[in-house]
Each structure stands twice: as structure tokens, then as C-alpha cells.
MIZA-728992 format. One line per 5 residues: number of its first residue (from 1); for each residue x, y negated, z of N, C-alpha, C. Coordinates in nm, 4 decimals, padded with zeros to 6 digits. Example, Ala and Ser with C-alpha at 12.3 -4.5 7.8 and 13.67 -1.06 7.14 Angstrom:
1 = 01.3190,00.5690,00.7800,01.2300,00.4500,00.7800,01.3200,00.3300,00.7800 | 01.2850,00.2250,00.7080,01.3670,00.1060,00.7140,01.2900,-00.0030,00.7870;
This chain:
1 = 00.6227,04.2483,-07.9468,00.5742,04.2210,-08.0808,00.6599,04.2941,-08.1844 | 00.6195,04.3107,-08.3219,00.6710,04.4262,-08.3837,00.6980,04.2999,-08.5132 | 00.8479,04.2760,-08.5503,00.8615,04.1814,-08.6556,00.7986,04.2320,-08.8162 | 00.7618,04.1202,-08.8671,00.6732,04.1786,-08.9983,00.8164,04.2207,-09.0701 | 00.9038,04.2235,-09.0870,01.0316,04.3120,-09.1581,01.0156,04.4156,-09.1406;
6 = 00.9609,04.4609,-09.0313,00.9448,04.6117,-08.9733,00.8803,04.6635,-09.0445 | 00.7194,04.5745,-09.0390,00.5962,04.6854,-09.1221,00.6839,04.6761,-09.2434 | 00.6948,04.6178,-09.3229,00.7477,04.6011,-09.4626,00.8247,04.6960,-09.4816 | 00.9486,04.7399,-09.3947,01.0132,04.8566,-09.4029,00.9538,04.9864,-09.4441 | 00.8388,04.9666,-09.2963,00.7633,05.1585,-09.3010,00.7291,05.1534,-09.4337;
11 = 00.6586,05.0128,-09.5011,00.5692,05.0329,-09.6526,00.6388,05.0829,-09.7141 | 00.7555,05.0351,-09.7125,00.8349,05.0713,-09.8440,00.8877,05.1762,-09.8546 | 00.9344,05.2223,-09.7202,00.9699,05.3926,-09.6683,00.8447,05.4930,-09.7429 | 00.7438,05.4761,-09.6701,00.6032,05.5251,-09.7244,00.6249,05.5175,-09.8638 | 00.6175,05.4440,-09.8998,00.5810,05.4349,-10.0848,00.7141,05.5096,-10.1425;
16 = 00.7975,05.5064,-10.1145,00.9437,05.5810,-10.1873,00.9320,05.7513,-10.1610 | 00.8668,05.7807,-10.0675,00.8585,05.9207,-09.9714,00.7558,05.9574,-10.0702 | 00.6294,05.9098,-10.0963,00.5367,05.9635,-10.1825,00.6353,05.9395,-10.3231 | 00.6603,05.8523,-10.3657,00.7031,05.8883,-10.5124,00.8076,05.9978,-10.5599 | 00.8866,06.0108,-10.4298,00.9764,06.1610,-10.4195,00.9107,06.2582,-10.4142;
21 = 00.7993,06.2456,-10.3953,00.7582,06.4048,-10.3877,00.6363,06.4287,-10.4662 | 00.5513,06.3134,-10.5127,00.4386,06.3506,-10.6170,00.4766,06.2606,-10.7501 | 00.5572,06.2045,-10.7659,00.6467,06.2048,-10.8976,00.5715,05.9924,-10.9231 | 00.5139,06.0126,-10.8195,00.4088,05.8720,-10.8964,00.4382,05.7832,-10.7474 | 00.4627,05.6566,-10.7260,00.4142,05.6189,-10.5960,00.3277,05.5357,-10.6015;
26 = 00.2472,05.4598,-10.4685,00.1391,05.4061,-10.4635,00.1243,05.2664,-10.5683 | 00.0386,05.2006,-10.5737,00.0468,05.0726,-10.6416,00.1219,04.9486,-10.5100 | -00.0040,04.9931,-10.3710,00.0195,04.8941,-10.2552,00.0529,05.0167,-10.0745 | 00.1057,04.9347,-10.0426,00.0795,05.0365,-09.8847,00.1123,04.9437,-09.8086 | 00.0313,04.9004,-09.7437,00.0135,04.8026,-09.6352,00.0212,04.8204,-09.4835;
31 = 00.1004,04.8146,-09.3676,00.1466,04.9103,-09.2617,00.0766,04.7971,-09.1432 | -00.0114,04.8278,-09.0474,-00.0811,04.7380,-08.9511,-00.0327,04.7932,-08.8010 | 00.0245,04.7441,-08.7018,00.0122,04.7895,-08.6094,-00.0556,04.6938,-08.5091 | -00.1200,04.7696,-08.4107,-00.1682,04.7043,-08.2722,-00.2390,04.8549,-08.1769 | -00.2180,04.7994,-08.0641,-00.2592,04.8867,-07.9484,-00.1408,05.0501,-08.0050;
36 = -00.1741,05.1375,-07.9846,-00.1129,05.2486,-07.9966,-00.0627,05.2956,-08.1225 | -00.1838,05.2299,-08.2405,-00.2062,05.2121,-08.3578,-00.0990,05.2320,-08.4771 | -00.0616,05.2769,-08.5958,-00.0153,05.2562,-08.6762,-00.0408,05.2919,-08.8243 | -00.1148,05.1629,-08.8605,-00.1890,05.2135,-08.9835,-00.1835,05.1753,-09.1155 | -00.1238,05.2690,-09.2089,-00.0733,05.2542,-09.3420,-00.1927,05.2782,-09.4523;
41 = -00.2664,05.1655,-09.4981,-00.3419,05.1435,-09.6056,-00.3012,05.1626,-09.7485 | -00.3174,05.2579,-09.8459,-00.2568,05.3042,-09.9430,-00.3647,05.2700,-10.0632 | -00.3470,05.2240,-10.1888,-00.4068,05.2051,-10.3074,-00.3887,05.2319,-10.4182 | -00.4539,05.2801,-10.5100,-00.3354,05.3306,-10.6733,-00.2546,05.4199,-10.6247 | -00.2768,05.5566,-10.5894,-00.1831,05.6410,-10.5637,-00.2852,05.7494,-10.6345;
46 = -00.2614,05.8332,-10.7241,-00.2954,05.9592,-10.7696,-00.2264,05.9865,-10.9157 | -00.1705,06.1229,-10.8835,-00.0496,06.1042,-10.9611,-00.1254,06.2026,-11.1258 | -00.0595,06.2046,-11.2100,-00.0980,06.2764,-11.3515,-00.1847,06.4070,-11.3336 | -00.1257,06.4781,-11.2592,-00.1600,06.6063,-11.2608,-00.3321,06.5940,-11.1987 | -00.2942,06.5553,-11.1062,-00.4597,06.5267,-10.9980,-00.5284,06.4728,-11.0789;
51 = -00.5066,06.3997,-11.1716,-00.6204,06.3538,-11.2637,-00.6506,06.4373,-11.3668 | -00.5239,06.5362,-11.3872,-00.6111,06.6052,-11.5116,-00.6892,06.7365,-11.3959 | -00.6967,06.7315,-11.2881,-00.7017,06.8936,-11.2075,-00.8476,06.8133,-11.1740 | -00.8699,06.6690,-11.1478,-00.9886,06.6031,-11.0896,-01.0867,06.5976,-11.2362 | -01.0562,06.5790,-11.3491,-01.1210,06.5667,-11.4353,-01.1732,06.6825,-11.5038;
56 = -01.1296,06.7880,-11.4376,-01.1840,06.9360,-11.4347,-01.2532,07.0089,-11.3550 | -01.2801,06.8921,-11.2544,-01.3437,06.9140,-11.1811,-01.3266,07.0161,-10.9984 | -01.2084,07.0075,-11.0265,-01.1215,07.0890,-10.9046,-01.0656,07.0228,-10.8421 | -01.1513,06.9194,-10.7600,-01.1413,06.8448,-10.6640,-01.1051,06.8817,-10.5250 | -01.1597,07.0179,-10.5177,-01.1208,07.0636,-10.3676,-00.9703,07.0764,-10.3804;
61 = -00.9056,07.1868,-10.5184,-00.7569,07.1933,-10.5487,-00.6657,07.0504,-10.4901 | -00.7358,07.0023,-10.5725,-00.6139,06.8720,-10.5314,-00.6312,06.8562,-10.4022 | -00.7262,06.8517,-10.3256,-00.7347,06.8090,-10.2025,-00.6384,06.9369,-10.0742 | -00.6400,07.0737,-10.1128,-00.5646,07.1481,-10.0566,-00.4179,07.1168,-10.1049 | -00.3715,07.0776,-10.1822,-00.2723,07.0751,-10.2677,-00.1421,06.9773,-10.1725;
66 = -00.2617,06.8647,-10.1501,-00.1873,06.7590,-10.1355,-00.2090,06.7650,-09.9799 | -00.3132,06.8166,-09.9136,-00.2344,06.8544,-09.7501,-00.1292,06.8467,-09.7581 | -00.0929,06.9661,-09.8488,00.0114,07.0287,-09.7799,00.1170,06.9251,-09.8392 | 00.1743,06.8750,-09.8966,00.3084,06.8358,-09.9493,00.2565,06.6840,-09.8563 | 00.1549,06.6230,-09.8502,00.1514,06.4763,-09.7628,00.1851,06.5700,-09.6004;
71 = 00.1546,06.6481,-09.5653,00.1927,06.6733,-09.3977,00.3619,06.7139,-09.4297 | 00.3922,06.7376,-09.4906,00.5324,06.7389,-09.5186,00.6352,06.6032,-09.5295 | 00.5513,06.4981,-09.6310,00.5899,06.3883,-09.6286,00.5567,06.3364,-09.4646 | 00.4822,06.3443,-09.3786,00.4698,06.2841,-09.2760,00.5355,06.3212,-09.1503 | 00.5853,06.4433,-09.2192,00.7102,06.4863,-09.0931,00.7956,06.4380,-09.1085;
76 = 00.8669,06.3878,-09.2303,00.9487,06.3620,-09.2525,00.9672,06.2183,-09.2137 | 00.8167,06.0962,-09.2297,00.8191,05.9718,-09.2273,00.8447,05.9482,-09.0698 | 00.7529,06.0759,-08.9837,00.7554,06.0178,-08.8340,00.8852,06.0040,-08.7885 | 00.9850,06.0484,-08.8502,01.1492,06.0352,-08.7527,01.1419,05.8952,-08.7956 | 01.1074,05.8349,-08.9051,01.1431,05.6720,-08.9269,01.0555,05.5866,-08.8642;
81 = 00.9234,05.6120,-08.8274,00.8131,05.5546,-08.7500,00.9045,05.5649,-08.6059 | 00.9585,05.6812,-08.5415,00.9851,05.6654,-08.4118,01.1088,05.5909,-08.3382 | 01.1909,05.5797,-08.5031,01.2852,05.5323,-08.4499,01.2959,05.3856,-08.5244 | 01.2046,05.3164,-08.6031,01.1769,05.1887,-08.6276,01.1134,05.1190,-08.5087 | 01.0013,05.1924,-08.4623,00.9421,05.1618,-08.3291,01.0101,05.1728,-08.1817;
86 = 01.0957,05.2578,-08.1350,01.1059,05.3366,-08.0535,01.0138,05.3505,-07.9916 | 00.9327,05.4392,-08.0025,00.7950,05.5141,-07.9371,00.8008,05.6831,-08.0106 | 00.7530,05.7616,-07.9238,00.7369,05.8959,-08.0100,00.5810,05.9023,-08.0456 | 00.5751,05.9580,-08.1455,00.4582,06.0213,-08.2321,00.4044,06.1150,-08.1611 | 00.2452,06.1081,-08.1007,00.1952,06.1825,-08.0550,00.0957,06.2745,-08.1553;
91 = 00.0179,06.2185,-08.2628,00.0189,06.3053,-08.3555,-00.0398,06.1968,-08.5130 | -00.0600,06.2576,-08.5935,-00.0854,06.1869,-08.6952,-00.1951,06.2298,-08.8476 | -00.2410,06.1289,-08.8267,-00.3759,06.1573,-08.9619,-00.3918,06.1054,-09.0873 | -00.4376,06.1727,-09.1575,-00.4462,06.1361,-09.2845,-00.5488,06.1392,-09.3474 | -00.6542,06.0470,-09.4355,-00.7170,06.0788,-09.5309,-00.7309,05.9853,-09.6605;
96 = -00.8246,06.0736,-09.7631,-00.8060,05.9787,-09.9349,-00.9080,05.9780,-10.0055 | -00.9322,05.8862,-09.9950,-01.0914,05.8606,-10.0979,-01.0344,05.8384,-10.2793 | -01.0925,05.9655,-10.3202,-01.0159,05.9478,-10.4730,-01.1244,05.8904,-10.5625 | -01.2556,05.8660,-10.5266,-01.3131,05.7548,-10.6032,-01.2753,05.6236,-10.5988 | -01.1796,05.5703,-10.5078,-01.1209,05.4562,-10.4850,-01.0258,05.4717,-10.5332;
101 = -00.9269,05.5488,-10.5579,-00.7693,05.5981,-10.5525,-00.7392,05.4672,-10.4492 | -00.8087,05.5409,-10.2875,-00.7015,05.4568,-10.1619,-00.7162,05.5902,-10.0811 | -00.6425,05.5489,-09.9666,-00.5678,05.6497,-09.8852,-00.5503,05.5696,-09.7624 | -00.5555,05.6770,-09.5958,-00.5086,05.5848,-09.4959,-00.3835,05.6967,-09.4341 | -00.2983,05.6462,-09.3538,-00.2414,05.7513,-09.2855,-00.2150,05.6420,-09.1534;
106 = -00.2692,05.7232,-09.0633,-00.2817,05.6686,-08.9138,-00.1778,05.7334,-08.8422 | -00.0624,05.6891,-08.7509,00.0247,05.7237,-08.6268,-00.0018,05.6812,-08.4918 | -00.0191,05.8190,-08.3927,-00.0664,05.7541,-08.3067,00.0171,05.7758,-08.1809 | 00.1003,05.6846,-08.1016,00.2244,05.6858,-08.0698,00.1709,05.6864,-07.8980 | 00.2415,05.7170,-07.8597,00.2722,05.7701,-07.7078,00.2681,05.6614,-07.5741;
111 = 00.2928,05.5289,-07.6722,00.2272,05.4173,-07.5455,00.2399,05.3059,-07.6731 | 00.1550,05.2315,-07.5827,00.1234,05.0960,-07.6631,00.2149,05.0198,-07.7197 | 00.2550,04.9720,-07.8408,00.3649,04.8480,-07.8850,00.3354,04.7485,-07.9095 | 00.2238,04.7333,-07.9200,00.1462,04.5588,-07.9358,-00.0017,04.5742,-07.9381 | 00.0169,04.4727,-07.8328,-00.2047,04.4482,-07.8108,-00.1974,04.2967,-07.8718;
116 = -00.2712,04.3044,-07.9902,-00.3501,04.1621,-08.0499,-00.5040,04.1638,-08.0060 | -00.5295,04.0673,-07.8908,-00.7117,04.0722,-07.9098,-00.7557,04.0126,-08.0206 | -00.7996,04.1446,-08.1299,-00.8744,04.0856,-08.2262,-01.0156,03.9873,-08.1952 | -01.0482,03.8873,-08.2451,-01.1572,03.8337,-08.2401,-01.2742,03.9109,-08.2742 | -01.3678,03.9351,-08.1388,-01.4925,04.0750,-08.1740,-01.5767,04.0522,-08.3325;
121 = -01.5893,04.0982,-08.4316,-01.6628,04.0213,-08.5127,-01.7778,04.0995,-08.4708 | -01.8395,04.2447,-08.4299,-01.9157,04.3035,-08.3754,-01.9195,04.3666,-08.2307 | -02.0638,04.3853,-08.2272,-02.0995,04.4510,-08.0765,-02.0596,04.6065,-08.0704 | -01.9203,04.6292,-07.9900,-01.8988,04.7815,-08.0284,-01.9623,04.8778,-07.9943 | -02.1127,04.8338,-07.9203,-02.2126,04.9234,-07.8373,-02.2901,04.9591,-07.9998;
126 = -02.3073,04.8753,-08.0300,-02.4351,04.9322,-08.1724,-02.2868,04.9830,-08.2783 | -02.1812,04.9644,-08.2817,-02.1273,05.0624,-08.3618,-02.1043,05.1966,-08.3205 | -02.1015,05.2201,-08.1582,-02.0885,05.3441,-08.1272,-02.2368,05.4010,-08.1454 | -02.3302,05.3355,-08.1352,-02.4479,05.3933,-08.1504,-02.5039,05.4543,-08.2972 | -02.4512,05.4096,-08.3914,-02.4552,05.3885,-08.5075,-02.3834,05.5319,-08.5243;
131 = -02.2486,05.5316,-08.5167,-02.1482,05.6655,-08.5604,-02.2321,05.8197,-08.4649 | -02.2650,05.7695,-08.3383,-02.3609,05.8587,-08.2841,-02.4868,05.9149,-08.3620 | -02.5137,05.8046,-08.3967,-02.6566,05.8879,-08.4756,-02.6608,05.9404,-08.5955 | -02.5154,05.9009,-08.6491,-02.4595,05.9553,-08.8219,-02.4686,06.0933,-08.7678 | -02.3093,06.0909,-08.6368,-02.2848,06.2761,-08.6074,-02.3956,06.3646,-08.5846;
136 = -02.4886,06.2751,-08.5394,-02.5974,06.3924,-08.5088,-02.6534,06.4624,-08.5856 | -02.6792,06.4043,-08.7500,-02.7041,06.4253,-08.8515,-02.6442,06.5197,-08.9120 | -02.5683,06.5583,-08.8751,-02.4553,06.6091,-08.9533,-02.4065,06.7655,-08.8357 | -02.4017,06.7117,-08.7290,-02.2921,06.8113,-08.6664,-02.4266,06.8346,-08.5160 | -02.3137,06.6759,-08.4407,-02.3558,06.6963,-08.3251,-02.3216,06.5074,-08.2348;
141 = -02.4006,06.5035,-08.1130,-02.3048,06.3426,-08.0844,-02.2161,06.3734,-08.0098 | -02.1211,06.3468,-08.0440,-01.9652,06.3671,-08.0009,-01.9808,06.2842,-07.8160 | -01.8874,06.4077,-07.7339,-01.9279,06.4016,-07.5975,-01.8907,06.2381,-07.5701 | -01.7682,06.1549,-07.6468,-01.6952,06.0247,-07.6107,-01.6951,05.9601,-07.7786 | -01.7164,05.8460,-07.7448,-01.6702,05.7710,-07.8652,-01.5895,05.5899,-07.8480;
146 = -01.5008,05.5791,-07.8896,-01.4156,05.4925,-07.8524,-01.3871,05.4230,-08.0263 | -01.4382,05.2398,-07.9958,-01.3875,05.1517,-08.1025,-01.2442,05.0979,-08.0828 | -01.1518,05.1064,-08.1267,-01.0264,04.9850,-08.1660,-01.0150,04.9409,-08.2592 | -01.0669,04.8185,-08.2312,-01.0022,04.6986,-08.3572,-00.8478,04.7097,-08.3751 | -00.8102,04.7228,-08.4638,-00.6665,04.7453,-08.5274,-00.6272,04.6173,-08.5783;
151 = -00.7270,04.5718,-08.6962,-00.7077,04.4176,-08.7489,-00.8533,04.3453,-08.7744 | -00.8735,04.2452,-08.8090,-00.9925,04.1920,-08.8568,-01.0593,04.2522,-08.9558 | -00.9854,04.3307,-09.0622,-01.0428,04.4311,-09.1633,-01.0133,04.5806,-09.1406 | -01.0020,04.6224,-08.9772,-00.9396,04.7943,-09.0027,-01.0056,04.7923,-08.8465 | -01.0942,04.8871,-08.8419,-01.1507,04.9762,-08.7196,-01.1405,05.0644,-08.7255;
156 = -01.0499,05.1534,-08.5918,-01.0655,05.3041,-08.5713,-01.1668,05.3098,-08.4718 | -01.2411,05.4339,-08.5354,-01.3758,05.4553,-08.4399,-01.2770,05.6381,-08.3859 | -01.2554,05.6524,-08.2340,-01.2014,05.7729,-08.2312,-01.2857,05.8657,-08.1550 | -01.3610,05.9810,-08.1890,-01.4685,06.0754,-08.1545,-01.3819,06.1917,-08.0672 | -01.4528,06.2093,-07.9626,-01.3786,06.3358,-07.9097,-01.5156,06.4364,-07.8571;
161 = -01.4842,06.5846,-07.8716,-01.5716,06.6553,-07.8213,-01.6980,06.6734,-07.9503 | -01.6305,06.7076,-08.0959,-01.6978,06.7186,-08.1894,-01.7210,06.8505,-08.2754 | -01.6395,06.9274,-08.2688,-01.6929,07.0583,-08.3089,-01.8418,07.0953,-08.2429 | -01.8938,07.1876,-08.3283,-01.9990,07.2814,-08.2813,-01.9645,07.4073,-08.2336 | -01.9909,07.5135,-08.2247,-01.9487,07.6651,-08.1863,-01.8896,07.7364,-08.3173;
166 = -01.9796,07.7068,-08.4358,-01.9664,07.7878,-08.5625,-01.8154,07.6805,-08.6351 | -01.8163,07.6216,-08.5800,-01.6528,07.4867,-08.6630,-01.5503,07.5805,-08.5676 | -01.5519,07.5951,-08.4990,-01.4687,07.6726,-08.3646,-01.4299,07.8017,-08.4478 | -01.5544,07.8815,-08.4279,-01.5286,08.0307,-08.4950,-01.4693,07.9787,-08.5839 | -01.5062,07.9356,-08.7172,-01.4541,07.9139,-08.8555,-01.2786,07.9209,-08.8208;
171 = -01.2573,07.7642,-08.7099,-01.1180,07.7481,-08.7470,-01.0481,07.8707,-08.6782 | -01.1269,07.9478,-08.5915,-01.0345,08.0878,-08.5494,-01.0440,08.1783,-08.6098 | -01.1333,08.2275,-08.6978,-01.0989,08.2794,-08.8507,-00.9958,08.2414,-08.9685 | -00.9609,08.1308,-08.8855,-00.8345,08.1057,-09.0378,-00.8695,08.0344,-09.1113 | -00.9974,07.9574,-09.1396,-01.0889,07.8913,-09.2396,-01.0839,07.7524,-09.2349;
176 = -00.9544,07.7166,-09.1561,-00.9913,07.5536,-09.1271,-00.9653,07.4630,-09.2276 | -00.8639,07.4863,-09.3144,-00.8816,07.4184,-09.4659,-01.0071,07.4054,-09.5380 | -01.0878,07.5157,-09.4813,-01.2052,07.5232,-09.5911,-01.3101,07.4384,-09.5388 | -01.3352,07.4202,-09.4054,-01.4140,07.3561,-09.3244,-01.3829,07.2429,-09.3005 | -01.2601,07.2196,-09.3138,-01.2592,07.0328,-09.2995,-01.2815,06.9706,-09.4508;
181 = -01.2721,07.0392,-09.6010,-01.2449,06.9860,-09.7113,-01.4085,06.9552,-09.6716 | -01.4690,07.0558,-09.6227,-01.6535,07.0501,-09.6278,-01.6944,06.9106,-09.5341 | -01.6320,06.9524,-09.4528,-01.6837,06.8551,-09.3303,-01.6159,06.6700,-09.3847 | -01.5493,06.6794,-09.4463,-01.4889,06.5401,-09.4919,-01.5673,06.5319,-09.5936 | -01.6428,06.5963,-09.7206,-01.7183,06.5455,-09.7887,-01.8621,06.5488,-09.7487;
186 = -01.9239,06.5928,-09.6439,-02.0043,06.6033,-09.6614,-02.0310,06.4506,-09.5342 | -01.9483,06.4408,-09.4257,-01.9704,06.3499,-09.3187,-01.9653,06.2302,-09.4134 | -01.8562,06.1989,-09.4972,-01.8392,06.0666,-09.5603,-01.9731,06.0536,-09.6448 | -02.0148,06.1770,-09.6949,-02.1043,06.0946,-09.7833,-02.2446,06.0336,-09.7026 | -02.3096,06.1253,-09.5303,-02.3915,06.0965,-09.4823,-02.3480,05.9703,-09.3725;
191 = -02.2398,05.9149,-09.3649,-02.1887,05.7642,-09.3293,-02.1923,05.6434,-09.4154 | -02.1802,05.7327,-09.5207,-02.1809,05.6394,-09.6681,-02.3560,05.5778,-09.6682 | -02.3729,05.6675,-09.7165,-02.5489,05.6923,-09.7318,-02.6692,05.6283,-09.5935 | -02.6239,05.6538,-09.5269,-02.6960,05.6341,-09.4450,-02.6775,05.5291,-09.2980 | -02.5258,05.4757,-09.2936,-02.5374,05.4249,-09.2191,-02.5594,05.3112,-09.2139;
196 = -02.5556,05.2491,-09.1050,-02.6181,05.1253,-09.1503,-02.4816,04.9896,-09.1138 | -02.3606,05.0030,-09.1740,-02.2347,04.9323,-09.1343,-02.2142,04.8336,-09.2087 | -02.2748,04.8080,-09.2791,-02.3000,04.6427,-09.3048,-02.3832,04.5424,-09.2792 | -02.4407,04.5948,-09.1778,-02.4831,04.4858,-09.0860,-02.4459,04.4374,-08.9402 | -02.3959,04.6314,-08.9121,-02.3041,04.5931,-08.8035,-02.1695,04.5364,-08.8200;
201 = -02.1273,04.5282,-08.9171,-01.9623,04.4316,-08.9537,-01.9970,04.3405,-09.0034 | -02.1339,04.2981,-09.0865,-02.1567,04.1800,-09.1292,-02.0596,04.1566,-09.2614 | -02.0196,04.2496,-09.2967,-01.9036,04.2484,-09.4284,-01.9412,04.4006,-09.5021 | -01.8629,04.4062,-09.6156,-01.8851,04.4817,-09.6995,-01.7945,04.6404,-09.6572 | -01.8200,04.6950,-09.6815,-01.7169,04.8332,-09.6199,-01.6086,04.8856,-09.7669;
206 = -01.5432,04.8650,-09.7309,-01.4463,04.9370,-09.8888,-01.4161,05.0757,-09.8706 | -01.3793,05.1245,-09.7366,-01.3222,05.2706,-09.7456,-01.4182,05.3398,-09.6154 | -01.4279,05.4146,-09.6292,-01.4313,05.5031,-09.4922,-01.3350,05.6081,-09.4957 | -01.2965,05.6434,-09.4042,-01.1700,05.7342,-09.3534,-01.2345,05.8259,-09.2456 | -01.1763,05.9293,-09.2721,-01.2281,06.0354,-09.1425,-01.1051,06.1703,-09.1401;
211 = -01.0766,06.2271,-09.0443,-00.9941,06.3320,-09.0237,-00.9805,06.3703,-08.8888 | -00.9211,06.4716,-08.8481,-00.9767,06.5237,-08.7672,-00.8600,06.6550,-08.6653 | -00.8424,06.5915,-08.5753,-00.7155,06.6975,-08.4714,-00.7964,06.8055,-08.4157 | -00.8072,06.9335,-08.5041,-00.9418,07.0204,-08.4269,-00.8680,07.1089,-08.2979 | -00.6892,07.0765,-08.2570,-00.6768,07.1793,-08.1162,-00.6967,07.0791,-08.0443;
216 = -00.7010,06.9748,-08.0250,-00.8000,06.8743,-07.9448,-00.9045,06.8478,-07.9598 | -00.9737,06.8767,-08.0308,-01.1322,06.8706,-08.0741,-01.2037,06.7199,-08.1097 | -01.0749,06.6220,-08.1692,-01.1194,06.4712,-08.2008,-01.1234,06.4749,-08.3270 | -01.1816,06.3548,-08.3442,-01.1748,06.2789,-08.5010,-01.1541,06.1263,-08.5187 | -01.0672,06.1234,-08.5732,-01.1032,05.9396,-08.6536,-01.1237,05.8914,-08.7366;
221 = -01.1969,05.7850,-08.7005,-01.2573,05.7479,-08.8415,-01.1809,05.5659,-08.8304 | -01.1830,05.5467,-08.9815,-01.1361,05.4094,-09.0149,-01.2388,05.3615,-09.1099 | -01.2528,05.2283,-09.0765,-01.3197,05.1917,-09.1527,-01.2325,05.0425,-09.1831 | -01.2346,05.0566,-09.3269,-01.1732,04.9356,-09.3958,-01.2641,04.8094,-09.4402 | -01.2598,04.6856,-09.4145,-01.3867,04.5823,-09.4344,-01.3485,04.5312,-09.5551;
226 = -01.4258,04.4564,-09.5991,-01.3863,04.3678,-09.7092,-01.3083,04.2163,-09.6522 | -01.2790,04.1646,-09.6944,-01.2100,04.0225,-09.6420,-01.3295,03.9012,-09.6376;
């Protein structure tokens, strides 16, 4: 079991790490672990500049911008994730819904540190069926798809075998910044739009999360519930 002093630590690690480096830190960052899992829920984080660069409408800017200085912050956080945990970091994701100003950053560690059986609130057959018939829409149905309940309000849905041929070329052209900024707005909005996840959670959805390890060819998605 992982003492709640712990998560509280990473939060606060997390939240000090962003305010060092984008001048602003979050409002909340909330740190969940179970199964392999480690997942930092972020809120009220977007700092001056991004709002005047977003209110100009250079939304993609900020979004290249802040890759890069958050994968920086997350190299830096995983030495404290691995050695708060002792587990190593097998790799790690990030994404930020700035119509919310929230944010997730997922760690996904090298063996298990705590299994909680969440209580099922859904059938994970019609949610995989569900994210199946979004990708198809969009891309393609991903060869595997795998639910973990994380908490009663946090599901990772993890997709493997999701590129097409032309996502492939792209990212071996060098283009993979440009193709995931696409592929993250355009998947969220046809998950948004169209799926049908409030009936399969029976609750309200606050975030969707999506990102994506393309030299393994996965994706995850989070989905945040309402309480």
C-alpha cells in the first residue's frame, strides 16, 4: 500500500516543478495510484502568456510550447516518482484540456504497487466497444483495447495497435508534433461528440484525456467522472 503522505508529496513536488518553470502553478493536483498506475489530476493551471497566445487564437503554439518544457518537467519529476515509489518508470503521458484549464499526467511503472478492486460501476465490454467504434471513426479499431479502473472517478482506457500507414509515414517524416496536435483535437472532439459515455458510466464525464506512445504504437485515454 502506498501511504497518502506519499501521494501528497508527488502533488506538491508536481505543483512546485510547474510553477518553476511556467512562472504560475496549478490551483489543485491530485496524485492516484493503483495497479501500475500513477495519476496526477491537474486544475487551474495556465499561465499569463498562454492566455494572451490562446486569446489570439494560437492554440496549437501553446500546445507545442508546452510539450516541450512539461516533458522536461517530467524528466525531471520521474527521478522523484521512482524513488518515492521504488519502482522504475517505464514511460509517461501527458495531456490538457484548456477549455477546462485541467490537465492529466499518467506514470506508468514497471510492476504493480497497489491493486484496489475498484467496485465495477460499468460493463468494461460496452466501454471497449464504445472506444472501438469512436476509433473507427476517426482512424481505425485499435488491434487490443484494455480498461483499468484507477479510482471510482478515473479510467484508463489503454489502445494498442493504432496508427494507420499514413500516421507512420507522417511520424517518419519528422511530422509527429504536427500529427498528434491534429489527432488530439480532432479524436477528443469525435469522443466528445459522439460517444455515448454517459450512459456507460452512468455519471457525467468532466475530462477526456488522450495521448499517445507512437514507437510502441499505443494510446491512453483517461477519462475523469463526475463524483
Amino acid at each position: 500500500m502506498v501511504d497518502q503522505a506519499v501521494l501528497n508529496s508527488i502533488s506538491s513536488y508536481t505543483s512546485k516543478l510547474l510553477r518553476k518553470n511556467f512562472g504560475k502553478g496549478p490551483k489543485s493536483c491530485q496524485t492516484t495510484i493503483n495497479h501500475q498506475f500513477v495519476v496526477m489530476y491537474i486544475r487551474g493551471f495556465i499561465s499569463p502568456m498562454e492566455e494572451v497566445l490562446m486569446s489570439q487564437g494560437q492554440t496549437s503554439q501553446v500546445e507545442i510550447a508546452r510539450n516541450v518544457i512539461i516533458n522536461h518537467v517530467l524528466e525531471e519529476l520521474t527521478g522523484v516518482i521512482q524513488v518515492s515509489l521504488d519502482r522504475e518508470v517505464e514511460h509517461y503521458y501527458h495531456d490538457w484540456n484548456f477549455p477546462n484549464n485541467s490537465g492529466v499526467i499518467i506514470y506508468v511503472l514497471n510492476e504493480e504497487i497497489k491493486k484496489e478492486n475498484i467496485n465495477p460501476k460499468i460493463d468494461n465490454s460496452m466501454l471497449e466497444r464504445e472506444v472501438a467504434r469512436i476509433s473507427d471513426l476517426v482512424q481505425k479499431v485499435p488491434d487490443h483495447i484494455s480498461v483499468i479502473p484507477v479510482a471510482p472517478t478515473i479510467y484508463i482506457v489503454e489502445r494498442r495497435g493504432i496508427l494507420i500507414p499514413i500516421e507512420k509515414a507522417l511520424i517518419d517524416q519528422g511530422f509527429k508534433d504536427e500529427l498528434l496536435i491534429t489527432k488530439d483535437t480532432l479524436e477528443k472532439s469525435y469522443f466528445h461528440r459522439y460517444g455515448k459515455f454517459r450512459e456507460i458510466f452512468n455519471s457525467d464525464i468532466k475530462d477526456i484525456f488522450i495521448d499517445w506512445n507512437t514507437k510502441e504504437d499505443k494510446a491512453v485515454m483517461v477519462f475523469i467522472l463526475g463524483n
